[in-house]
C-alpha positions, 0 to 999 in steps of 0.5 A: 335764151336763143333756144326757147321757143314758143308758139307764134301767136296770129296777131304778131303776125299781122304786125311782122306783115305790116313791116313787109308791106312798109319796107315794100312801099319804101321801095316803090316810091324810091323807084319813083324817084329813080325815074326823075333820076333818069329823066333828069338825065336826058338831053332835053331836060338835063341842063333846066334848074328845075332838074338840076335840083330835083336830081340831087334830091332825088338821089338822096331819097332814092338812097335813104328809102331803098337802102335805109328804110327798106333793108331796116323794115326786112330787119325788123320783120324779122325781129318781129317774128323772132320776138313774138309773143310778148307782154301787151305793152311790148307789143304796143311798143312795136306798133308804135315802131311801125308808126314812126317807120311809116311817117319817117318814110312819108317826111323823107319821101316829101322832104325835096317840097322844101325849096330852101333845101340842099342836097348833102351827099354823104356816104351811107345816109345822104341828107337834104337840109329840111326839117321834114328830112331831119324829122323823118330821120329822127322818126326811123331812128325812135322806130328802130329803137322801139323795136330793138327794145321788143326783141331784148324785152322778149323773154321767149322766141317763135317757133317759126326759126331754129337756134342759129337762125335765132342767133342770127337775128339777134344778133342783128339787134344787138349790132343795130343797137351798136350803130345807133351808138356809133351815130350818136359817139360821131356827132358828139366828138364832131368839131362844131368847125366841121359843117355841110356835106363833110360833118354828115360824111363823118357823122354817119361813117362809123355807125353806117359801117356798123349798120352793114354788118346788121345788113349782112346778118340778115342777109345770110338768115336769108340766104339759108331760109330761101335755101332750105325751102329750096332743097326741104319743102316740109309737107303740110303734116309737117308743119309743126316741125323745123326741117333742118338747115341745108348743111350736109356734115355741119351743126348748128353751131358752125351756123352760129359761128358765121353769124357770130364773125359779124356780131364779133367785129361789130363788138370791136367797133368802138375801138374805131373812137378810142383809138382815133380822133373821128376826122383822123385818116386812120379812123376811116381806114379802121372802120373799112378794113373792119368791113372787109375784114368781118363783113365779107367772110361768112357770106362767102363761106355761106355761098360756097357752102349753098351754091353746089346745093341749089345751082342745079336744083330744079325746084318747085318754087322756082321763084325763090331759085331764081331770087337766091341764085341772083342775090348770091351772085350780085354780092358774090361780084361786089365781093369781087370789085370789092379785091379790085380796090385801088385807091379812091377810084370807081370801083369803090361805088361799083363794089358797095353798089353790087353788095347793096343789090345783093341783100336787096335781091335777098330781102325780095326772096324774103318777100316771097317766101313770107307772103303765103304765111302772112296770109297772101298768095303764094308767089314762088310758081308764078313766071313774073316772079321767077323773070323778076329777080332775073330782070332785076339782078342783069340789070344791076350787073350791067349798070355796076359793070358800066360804073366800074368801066366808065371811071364817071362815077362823079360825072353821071352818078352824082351829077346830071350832066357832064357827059358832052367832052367825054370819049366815046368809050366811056360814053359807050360805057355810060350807055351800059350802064343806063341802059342796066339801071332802066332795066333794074328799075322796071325789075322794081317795079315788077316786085312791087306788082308781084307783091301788090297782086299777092296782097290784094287776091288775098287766099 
């Protein structure tokens, strides 16, 4: 079934677009909200109610935009592509998904209007107690599920991917399917005694872990597309043809085999609620050595494998290079924080932090790559493009590098405040990091120009 193809039809096209163009608004607006994290973090500001309650806020629909919402439209993007054509209906079906994404976004951003509201810091997807929020929520979800039930209802697949990269995101589906069943399994078996911040933190762990291993599926169908346009640039003729992926002395299904870590501990999940109790130590601990374990090993043989293939590469596109190269090295460093772990210390955030960046920075490869086929202008030449991902990923280094060293995770991350009695060498630390999170966001803000200016000079 994953080798059929078929020719890619313009119209399917124009929704695979769309899905661009949502996820890249998600992110603009949650770099919107990163500013009021800043300023609310200022002396002058810092201690006003107003601020106080707009930082937690704040936060939450940073998190939930910039992670959820935009690493799921870069996933259905994809399926869109994967999936294409399809019968009438199906394709209805999609744009109804877009739909539901676009006015999810639109309540989970407006969602801190609702005075009454908390702020919930629950790992993976943090809440605000609104029912706009919730509304919003729930619209993500049914949009997510419509565009799953595209991709199984797909009876052939578009040309614009090979074999392994058609397993790839195939196999994102079918694990997004598994964590919408890993949320509802956790809330079902939830005690009604446990409430607030505590229910969601164990209502969204199993399912979140699972969401990680869609993340990093296509994370690598990234990585492998933004590489092989990198070392093979087809010519114009040769634009009917696949050129293949860039793995000297391998085949596909060594690819296929990488892909098919993630899809397999993503499968072993549900042992996770079989074998314990969802409020048990040993539930939480299952579902964390099942991401270390089936999470962190094809991307790193992945990295080893590209990484000598395009470090000294002097390509055309350069902005694709320059992409690649940060998002490995961003993920590679969370990996790494990740070995560090001690106990419930900072370098937990640090490391999630990292690996979070890299897949972003991978989905803006993404961006660039797709943004001439769907009609755009092609960015890869231009310098804000190629100093964008640079601005972006040194950023993020010195912020996760100030987390992992300040140990003030809880003090400045989640709260407002609470730096005057610390020592000067963790304030020194906190600066760092500051002054990275600053420069990550003005590297947002550049994608979001690069993609805006593409959009709107349309070739």
């Amino acid at each position: 079934m994953l080798s059929r193809i078929t020719n890619h039809e313009p119209r399917t096209t124009s929704l695979s677009r769309l899905w661009l163009l949502l996820g890249t608004a998600a992110l603009g607006v949650a770099g919107l909200y990163s500013l009021i994290l800043v300023v609310a973090r200022t002396p002058q500001f810092k201690e006003m109610p107003l601020f106080i309650r707009l930082f937690h806020e704040a936060l939450v629909v940073h998190v939930d935009l910039s992670v959820l919402v935009w690493f799921l439209a870069i996933a259905c993007m994809f399926m869109s592509l994967l999936a294409a054509p399809a019968r009438e209906i199906i394709y209805g079906m999609e744009k109804a998904a877009l739909l539901c994404f676009a006015f999810g976004s639109l309540s989970i951003a407006a969602s801190p209007l609702d005075s009454k509201a908390v702020a919930l810091m629950s790992n993976y997807i943090p809440v605000i107690t609104s029912p706009i929020f919730f509304f919003g929520l729930s619209l993500i979800l049914c949009g997510t599920g419509l565009m799953l039930a595209r991709v199984y209802t797909a009876k052939k697949f578009s040309v614009v991917f090979d074999a392994p990269l058609q397993f790839g995101i195939y196999s994102t589906a079918l694990i997004a399917l598994l964590s919408i069943a890993g949320f509802f399994w956790s809330f079902k078996r939830m005690p009604d005694i446990i409430e607030g911040q505590q229910r969601y933190e164990l209502g969204f762990w199993g399912g979140g872990h699972i969401l990680q291993f869609a993340h990093t599926q296509i994370l690598m169908v990234c990585w492998l597309l933004l590489a092989r346009a990198i070392i093979v640039i087809p010519s114009a003729a040769e634009g009917s043809k696949i050129p293949p992926l860039p793995m000297v002395g391998r085949n596909d299904n060594f690819i296929i085999a990488l892909f098919a870590i993630g899809l397999l501990a993503a499968i072993a999940s549900p042992l996770g609620y079989t074998l314990y109790d969802i409020t048990s130590m040993e539930h939480r601990d299952f579902f964390t050595q099942l991401m270390i374990g089936g999470g962190g090993i094809a991307p790193t043989v992945l990295t080893l494998l590209l990484l000598p293939k395009i470090w000294r590469k002097t390509p055309d596109k350069k902005a694709l290079w320059s992409t690649l190269i940060m998002s490995i090295i961003l993920f590679g460093y969370g990996g790494v924080l990740g070995g560090l772990i001690q106990g419930q210390n900072v370098v937990i955030p640090a490391h999630y932090h990292g690996s979070i960046v890299g897949i972003t920075l991978a989905f803006m490869g993404a961006a660039y790559l797709y943004l001439p086929q769907f009609g755009y202008r092609d960015v890869s030449r231009w310098k804000l493009a190629f100093w964008q991902p640079i601005v972006y990923g040194v950023g993020q280094l010195m912020h996760i590098s100030g987390l992992a060293w300040s140990g003030g995770y809880g003090v400045l991350r989640k709260t407002p405040g609470g730096m005057a009695d610390l020592p000067p060498d963790v304030k020194a630390a906190l600066g760092f990091m500051g002054a990275g999170g600053l420069l990550a966001i003005i590297g947002g803000i550049m994608f979001v120009i690069v993609v805006i200016r593409a959009v709107r000079n349309t070739r």
